[in-house]
C-alpha positions as CSV (number, residue, x, y, z in Angstrom):
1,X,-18.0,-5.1,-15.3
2,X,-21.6,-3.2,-15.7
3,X,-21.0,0.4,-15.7
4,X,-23.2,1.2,-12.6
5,X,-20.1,-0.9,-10.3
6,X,-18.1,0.8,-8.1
7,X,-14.5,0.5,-8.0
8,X,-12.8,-0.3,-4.6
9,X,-9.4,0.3,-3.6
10,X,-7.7,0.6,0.0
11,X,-5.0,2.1,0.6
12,X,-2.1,1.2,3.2
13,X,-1.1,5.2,3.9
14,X,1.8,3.9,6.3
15,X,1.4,6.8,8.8
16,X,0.7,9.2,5.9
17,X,-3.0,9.4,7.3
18,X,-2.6,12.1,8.9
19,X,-1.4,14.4,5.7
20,X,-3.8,13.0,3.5
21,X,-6.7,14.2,6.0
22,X,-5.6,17.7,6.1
23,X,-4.9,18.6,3.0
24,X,-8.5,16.9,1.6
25,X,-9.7,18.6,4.8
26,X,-8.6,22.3,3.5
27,X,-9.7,21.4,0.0
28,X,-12.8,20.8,1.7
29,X,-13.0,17.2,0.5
30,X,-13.7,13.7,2.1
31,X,-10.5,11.8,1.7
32,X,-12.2,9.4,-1.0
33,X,-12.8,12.4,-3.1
34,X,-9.1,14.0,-2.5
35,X,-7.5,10.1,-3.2
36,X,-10.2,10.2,-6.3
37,X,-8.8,13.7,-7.6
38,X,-5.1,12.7,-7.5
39,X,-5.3,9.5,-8.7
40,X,-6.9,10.8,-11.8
41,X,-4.7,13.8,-11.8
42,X,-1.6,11.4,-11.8
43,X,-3.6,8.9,-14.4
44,X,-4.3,12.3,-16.8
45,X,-0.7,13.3,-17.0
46,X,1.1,13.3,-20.1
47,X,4.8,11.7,-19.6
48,X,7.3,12.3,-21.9
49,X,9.3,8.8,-22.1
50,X,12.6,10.4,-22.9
51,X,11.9,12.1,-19.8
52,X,14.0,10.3,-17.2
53,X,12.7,10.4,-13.7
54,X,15.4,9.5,-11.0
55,X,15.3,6.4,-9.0
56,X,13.3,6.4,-5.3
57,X,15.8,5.9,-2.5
58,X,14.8,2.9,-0.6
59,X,17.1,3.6,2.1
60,X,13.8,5.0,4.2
61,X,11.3,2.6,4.4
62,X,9.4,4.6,6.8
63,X,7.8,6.8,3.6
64,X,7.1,3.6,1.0
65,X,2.8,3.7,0.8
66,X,1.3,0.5,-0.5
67,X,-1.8,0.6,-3.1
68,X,-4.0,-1.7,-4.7
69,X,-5.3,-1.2,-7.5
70,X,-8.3,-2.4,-9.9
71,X,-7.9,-1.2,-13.3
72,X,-9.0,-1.4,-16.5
73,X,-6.3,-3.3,-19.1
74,X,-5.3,-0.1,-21.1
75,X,-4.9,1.7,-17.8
76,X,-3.2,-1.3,-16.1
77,X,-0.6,-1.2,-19.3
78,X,-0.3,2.3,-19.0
79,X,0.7,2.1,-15.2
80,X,3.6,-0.4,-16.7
81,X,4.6,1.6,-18.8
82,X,5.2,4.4,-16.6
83,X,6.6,2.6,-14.0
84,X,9.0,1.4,-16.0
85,X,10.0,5.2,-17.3
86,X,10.2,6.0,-13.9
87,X,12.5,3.3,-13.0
88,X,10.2,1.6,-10.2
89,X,8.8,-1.5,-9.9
90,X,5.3,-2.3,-9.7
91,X,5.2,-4.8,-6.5
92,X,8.5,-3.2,-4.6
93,X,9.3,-6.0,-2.1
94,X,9.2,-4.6,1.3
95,X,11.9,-5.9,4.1
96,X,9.2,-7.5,7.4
């Protein structure tokens, strides 16, 4: 991929919209640039693996946000890897 391409992603928010706007909106950010932000933010974080995180509740579907994703490999692996710390999977399967 050259270096000048952009990276898309979309986002299904799932009626999370809303939140996303205002808080991006008192930052003083578009919503591109807030998503940006935290996606790095999360990205950046160091995670202890003997750190366990507890399992999300799938009882309330109404909450589950879907995102896509294209990555480089290392990042992509890295993603894995937490996910798996964390106890989640990757591609959920979601009840329609």
């Amino acid at each position: 991929m050259p270096a000048d391409s952009r990276d898309r992603v979309t986002v299904d928010l799932r009626g999370a919209g809303s939140v996303v706007h205002q808080w991006a909106m008192a930052q003083g950010l578009t919503v591109a640039a807030f998503v940006r932000r935290a996606v790095l933010k999360m990205a950046e974080a160091a995670v202890d693996p003997a750190e366990s995180c507890p399992p999300v509740s799938t009882a309330d579907r109404r909450h589950l946000l879907k995102v896509t994703l294209r990555l480089p490999a290392a990042h992509a692996l890295l993603l894995a890897m937490r996910a798996r710390a964390a106890d989640v999977s990757q591609g959920a399967m979601s009840p329609r």
